[in-house]
C-alpha atoms as a printed R data frame, in Angstrom:
   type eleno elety resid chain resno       x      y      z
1  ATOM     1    CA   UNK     A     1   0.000  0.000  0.000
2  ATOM     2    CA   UNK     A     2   1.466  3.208 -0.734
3  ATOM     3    CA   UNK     A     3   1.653  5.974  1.777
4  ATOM     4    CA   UNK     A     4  -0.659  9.521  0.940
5  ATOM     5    CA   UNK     A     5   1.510 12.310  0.781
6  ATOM     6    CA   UNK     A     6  -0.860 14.290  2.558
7  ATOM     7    CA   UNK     A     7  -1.375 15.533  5.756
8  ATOM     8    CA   UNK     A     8  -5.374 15.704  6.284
9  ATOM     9    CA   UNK     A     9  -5.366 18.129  9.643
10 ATOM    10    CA   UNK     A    10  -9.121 18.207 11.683
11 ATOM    11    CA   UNK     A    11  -7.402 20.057 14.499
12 ATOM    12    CA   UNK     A    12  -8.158 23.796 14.221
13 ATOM    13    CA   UNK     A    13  -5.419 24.096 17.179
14 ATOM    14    CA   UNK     A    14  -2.807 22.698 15.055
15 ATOM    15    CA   UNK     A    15  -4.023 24.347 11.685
16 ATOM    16    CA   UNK     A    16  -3.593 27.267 13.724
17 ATOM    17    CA   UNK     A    17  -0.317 26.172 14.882
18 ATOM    18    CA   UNK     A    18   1.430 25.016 11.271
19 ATOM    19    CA   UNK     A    19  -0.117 27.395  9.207
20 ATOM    20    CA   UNK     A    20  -0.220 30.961 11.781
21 ATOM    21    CA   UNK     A    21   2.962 29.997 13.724
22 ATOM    22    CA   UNK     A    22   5.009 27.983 11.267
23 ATOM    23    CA   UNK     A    23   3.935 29.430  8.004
24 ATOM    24    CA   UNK     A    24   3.356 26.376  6.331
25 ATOM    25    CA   UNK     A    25   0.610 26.344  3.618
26 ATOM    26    CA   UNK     A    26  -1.964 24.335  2.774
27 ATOM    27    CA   UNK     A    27  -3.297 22.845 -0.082
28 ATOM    28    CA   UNK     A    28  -7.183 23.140  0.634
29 ATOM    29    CA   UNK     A    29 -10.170 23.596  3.220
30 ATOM    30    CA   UNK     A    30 -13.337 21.140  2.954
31 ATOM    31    CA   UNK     A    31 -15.621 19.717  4.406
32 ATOM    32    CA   UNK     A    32 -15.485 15.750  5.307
33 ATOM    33    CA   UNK     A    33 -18.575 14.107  3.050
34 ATOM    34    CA   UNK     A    34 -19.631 11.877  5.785
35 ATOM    35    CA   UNK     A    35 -19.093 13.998  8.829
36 ATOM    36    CA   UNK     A    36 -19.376 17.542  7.587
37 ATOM    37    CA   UNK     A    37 -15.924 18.267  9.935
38 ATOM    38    CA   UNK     A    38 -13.807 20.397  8.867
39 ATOM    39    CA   UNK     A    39  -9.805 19.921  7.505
40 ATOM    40    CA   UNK     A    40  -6.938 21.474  5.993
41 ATOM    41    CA   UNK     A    41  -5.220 19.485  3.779
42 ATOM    42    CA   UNK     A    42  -1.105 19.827  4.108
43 ATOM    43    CA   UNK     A    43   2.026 18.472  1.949
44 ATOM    44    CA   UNK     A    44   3.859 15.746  3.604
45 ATOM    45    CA   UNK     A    45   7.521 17.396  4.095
46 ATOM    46    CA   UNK     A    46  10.071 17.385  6.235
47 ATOM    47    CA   UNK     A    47   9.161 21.113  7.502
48 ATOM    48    CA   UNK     A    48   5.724 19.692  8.313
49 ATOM    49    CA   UNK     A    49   7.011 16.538 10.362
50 ATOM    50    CA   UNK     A    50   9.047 18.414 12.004
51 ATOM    51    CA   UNK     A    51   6.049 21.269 13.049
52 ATOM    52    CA   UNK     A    52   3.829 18.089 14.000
53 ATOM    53    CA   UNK     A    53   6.664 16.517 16.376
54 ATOM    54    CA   UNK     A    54   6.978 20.260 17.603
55 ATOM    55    CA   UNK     A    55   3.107 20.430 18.379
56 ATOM    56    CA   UNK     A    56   3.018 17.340 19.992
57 ATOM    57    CA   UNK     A    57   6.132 18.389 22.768
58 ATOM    58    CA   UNK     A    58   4.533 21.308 23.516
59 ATOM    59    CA   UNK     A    59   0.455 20.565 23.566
60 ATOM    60    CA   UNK     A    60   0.701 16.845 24.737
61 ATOM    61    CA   UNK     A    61   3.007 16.793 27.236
């Protein structure tokens, strides 16, 4: 199976994070079909996995 090379975000905390904090862009906002919740949709990168294991130190600890 081949890994997606995007990053489907539902947190508005951490869209707020990578996108207002770390300046990283994002592809698209939608709604999910089945749920109607919200996401940003993010490139897989290095900057991003790096943001994410950022976020994660500082909110989940």
């Amino acid at each position: 199976m081949q890994k997606s090379k995007y990053y489907f975000c539902y947190s508005p905390l951490l869209h707020k994070f990578l996108h207002n904090k770390k300046k990283i862009p994002y592809i698209c906002a939608a709604l999910r079909e089945d749920t109607l919740e919200k996401f940003w949709l993010y490139e897989k990168n290095s900057e991003l996995e790096k943001s994410l294991k950022e976020f994660t130190a500082i909110f989940k600890n």
